[in-house]
C-alpha positions in Angstrom: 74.6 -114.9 28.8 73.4 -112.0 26.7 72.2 -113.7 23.8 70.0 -115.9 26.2 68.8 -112.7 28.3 67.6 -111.0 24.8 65.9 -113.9 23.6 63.7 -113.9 27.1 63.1 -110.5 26.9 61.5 -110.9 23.1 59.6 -113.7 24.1 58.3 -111.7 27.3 57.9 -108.5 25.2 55.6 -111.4 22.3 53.8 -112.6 25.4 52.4 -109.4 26.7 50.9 -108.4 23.5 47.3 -110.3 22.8 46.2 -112.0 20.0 44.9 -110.2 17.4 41.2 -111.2 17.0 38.5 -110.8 14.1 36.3 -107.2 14.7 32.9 -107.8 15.8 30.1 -108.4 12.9 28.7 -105.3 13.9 31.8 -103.2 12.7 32.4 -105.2 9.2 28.4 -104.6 8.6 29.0 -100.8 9.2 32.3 -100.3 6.6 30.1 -103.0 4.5 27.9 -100.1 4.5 29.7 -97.2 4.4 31.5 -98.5 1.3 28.5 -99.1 -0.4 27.0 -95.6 0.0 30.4 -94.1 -1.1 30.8 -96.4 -3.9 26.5 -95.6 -4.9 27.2 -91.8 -4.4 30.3 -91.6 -6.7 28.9 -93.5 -9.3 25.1 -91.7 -9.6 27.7 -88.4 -9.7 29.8 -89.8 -12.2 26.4 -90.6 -14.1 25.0 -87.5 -13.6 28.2 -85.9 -14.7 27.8 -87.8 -17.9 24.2 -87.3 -18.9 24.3 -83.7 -18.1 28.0 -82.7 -20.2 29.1 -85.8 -21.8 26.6 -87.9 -23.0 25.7 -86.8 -26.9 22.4 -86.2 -28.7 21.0 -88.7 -30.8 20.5 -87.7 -34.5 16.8 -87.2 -34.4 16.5 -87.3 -38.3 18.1 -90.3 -38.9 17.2 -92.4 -35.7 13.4 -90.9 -35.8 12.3 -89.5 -38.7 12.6 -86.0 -40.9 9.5 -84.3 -39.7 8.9 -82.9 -36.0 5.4 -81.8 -34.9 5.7 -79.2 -32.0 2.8 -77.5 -30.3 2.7 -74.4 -28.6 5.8 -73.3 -30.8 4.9 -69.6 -30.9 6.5 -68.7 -27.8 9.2 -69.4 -25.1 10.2 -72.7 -25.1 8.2 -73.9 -27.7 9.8 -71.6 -30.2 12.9 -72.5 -28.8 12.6 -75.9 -29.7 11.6 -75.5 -32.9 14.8 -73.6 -33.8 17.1 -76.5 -32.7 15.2 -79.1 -34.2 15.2 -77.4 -37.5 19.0 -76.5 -37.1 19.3 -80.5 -36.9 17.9 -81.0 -40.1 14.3 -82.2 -39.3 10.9 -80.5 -41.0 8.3 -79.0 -38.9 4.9 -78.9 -38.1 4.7 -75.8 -36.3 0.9 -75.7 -34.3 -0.4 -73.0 -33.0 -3.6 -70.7 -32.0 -2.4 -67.1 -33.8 -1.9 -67.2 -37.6 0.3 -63.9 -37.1 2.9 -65.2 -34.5 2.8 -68.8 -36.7 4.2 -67.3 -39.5 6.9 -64.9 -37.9 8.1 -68.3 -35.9 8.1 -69.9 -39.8 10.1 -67.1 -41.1 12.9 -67.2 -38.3 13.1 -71.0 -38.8 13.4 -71.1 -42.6 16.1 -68.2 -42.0 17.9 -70.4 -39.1 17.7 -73.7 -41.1 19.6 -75.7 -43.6 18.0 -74.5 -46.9 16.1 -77.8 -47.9 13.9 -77.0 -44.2 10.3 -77.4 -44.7 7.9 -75.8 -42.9 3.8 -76.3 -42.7 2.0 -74.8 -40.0 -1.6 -75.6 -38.2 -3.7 -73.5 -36.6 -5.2 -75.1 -33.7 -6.8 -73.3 -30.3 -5.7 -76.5 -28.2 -8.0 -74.5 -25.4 -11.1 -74.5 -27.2 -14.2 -75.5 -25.6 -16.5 -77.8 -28.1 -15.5 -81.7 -28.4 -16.1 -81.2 -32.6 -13.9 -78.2 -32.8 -11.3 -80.1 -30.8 -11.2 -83.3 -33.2 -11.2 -80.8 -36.1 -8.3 -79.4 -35.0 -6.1 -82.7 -34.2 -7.7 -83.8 -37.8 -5.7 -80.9 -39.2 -2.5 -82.0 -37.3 -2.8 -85.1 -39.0 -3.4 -83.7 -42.0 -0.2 -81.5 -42.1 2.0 -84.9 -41.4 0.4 -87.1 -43.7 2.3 -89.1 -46.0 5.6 -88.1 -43.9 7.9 -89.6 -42.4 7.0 -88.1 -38.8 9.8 -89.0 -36.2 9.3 -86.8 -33.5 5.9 -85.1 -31.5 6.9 -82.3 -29.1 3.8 -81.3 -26.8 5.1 -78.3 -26.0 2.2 -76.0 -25.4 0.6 -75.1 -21.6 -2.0 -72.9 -19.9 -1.8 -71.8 -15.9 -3.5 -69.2 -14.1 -3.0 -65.5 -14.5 -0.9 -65.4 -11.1 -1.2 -67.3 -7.9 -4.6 -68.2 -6.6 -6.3 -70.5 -4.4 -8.8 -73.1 -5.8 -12.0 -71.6 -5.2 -10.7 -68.2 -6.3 -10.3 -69.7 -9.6 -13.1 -69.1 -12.3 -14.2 -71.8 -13.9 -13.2 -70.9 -17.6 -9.7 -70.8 -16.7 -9.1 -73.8 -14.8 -11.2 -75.8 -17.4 -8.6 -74.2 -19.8 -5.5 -75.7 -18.1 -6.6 -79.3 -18.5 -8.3 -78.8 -22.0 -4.4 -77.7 -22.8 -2.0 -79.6 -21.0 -4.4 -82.5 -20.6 -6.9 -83.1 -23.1 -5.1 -81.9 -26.4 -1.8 -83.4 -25.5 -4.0 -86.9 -24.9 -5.4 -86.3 -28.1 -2.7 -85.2 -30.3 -0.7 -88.2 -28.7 -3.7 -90.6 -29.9 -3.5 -89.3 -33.1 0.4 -89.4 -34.3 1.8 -92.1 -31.8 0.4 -95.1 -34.2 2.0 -93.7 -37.0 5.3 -93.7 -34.9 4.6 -97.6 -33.9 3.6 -98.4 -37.3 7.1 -97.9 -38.9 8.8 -99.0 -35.5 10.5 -96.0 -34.5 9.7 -92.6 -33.3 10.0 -89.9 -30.2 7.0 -88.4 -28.0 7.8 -85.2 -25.8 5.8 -83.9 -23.4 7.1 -81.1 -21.6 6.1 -81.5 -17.6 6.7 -79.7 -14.7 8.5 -79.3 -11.2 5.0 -78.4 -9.7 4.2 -81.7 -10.0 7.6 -83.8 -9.0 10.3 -82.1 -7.6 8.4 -80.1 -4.9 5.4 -82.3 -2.6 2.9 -79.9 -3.3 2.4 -76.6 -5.0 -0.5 -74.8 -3.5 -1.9 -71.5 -5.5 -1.2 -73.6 -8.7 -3.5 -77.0 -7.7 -5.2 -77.9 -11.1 -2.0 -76.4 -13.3 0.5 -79.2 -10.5 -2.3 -81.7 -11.0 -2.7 -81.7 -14.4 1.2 -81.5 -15.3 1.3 -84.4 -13.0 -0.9 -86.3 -15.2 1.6 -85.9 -18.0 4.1 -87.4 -16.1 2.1 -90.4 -15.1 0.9 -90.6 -19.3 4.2 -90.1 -20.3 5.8 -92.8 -18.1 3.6 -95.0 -18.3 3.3 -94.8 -22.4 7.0 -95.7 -22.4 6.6 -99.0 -20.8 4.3 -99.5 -23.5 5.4 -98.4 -26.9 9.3 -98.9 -26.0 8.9 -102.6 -27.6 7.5 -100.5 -30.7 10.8 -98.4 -31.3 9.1 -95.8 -29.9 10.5 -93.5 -26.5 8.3 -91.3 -24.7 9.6 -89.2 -22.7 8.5 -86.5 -19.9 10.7 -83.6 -19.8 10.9 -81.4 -16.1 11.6 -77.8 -16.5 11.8 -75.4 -13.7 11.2 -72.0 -13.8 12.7 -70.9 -17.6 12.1 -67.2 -18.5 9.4 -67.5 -20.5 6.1 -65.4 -20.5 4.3 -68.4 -18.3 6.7 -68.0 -15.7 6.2 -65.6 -12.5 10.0 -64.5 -12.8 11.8 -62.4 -15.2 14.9 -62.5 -17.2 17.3 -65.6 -17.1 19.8 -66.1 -14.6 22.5 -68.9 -12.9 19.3 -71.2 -12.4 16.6 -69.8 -14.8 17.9 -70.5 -18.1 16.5 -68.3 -21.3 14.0 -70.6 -23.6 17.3 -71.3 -25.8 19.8 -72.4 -23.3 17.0 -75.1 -22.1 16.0 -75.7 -25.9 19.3 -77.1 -26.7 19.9 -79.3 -23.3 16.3 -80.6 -23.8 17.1 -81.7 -27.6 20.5 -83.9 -26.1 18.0 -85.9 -23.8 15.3 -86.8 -26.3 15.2 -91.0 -26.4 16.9 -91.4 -23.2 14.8 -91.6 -19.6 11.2 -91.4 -19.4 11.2 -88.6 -17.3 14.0 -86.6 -17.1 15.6 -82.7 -16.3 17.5 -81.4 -19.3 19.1 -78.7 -17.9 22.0 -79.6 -15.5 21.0 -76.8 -13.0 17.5 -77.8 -12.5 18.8 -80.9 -12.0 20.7 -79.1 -8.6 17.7 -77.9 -7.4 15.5 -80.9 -7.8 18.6 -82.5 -5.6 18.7 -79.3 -3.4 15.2 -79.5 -2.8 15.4 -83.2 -1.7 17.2 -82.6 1.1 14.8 -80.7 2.7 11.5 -81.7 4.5 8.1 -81.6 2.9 6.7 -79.5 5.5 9.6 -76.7 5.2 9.0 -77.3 1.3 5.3 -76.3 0.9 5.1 -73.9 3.4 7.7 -72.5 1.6 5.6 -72.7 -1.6 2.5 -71.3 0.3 3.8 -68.4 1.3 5.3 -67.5 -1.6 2.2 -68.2 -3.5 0.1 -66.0 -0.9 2.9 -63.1 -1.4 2.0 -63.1 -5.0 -1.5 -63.7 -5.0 -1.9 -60.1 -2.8 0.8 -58.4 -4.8 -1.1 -58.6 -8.0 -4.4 -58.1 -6.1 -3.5 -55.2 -5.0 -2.1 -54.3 -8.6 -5.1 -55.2 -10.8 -7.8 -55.6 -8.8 -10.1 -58.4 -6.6 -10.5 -60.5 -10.0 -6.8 -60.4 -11.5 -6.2 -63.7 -10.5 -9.5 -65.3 -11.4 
């Protein structure tokens, strides 16, 4: 019969094919995995995405306070930033070490401002040498903010060597500069305006870092200026655990190379952003992370850089630093980098 032949054929054809078992533990772990790497990749891109082109700035004036005090603010980035925070509707304290270049920077801000803008300015050598002359100068920062509601402190302002040099090449007046600027005064103004920012519960403290110090594993030719920017990060970081219950964010900012008169390169391009372009991405991050990198490409080559190994890294860095260090030798003499 037909029928009955068909039927043992199916049942012969069912017969030969084996059960379908459960796969090993060892190939669910591995998709377990996989997945979860995929899924953790897409979703620090899809936040990375959003902090660097979607996520908006907060209103510093109304969240912080009206007055910003930014040091260094005579050149580069810390002119820069006192543009945009004045073309947000916040006052300035605009600090400084040349009378002259602190009132051109208060012109162009009063000319780039909302007309009710104030401006006072200090004059403060953040590199001088004496402990009294120091505590003068912070005394005068104090003095200029005062009796005002001050929301935000932007310590801006940096020293590094001449050009690329190793340590014991270094003379000792300029390496002791270096941490009298980027350590010592940015301590000390810190000390002086962050208990006036806890006081009234609210209020922002910048300090502006450095990929010397995070996104590379050394930076030989540079130590004290890496060491000392690392020490910002570290203070910074670590002031934000502290003060956050006080309404107050500290934050460290990491630029790369911006063209600025500090950096060894020249003129901006795709990666080195002009002192403006990294003004107004470093404004949109203030109150967010502790430590963070404003401007989206920086961001690349922090992530760039990760992928490769330390030891490619700073031999990288050496020999770049070497190349540098005997260019301006020969340039400007045995000295030029001392």
């Amino acid at each position: 019969m037909p029928a009955e032949d068909e039927m043992v054929l199916l049942a012969a054809d069912e017969a030969s094919w084996p059960i379908s078992s459960p796969p090993p533990a060892w190939f669910a772990a591995l998709v377990a995995i996989g997945l979860y790497i995929v899924v953790r990749s897409a979703a620090t891109f899809l936040l990375w995405l959003h902090r660097a082109f979607l996520r908006p700035g907060r209103d510093l004036a109304g969240w912080y306070g009206t007055w910003a005090v930014v040091t260094g603010a005579t050149d580069g980035i810390g002119r820069a930033v006192a543009l945009e925070l004045a073309r947000a509707g916040l006052h300035l304290v605009l600090v400084g070490r040349s009378p002259d270049k602190l009132a051109r920077v208060a012109k162009e801000v009063l000319a780039a401002a909302p007309p009710s803008c104030k401006v006072r300015t200090v004059e403060f050598d953040l590199a001088v040498t004496g402990d009294d002359d120091a505590r003068r100068g912070v005394a005068r920062v104090v003095a200029a903010v005062e009796g005002r509601d001050v929301g935000v402190l932007v310590n801006n302002a940096g020293a590094t060597y001449p050009c690329a040099a190793y340590f014991h090449e270094v003379e000792r007046p300029v390496w002791e500069a270096v941490l009298r600027v980027n350590v010592e005064a940015a301590t000390r103004i810190t000390r002086a305006l962050l208990p006036m920012m806890a006081a009234k519960g609210r209020g922002a403290v910048v300090n502006v870092g450095s990929g010397s110090s995070v996104v590379v594993p050394a930076f030989p030719l540079y130590a004290v200026y890496a060491a000392s920017k690392a020490y910002v990060d570290q203070f910074s970081r670590s002031l934000s655990v502290e003060y956050k219950q006080y309404g107050v964010d500290v934050q460290c900012q990491i630029p790369l190379y911006v063209a600025t008169k500090m950096s060894p390169v020249k003129g901006a391009s795709p990666f080195i952003p002009s002192p403006e372009e990294y003004a107004r991405a470093a404004l949109r991050c203030i109150g967010y992370e502790a430590r963070c990198v404003p401007y989206w490409r920086h961001s690349v080559q922090w992530f760039l850089a990760s992928l490769m190994p330390d030891a490619v890294l700073n031999h990288w860095r050496l020999q770049t630093g070497i190349r540098k260090r005997n260019e301006m030798k020969a340039l400007l003499g045995e000295k030029a980098c001392g």
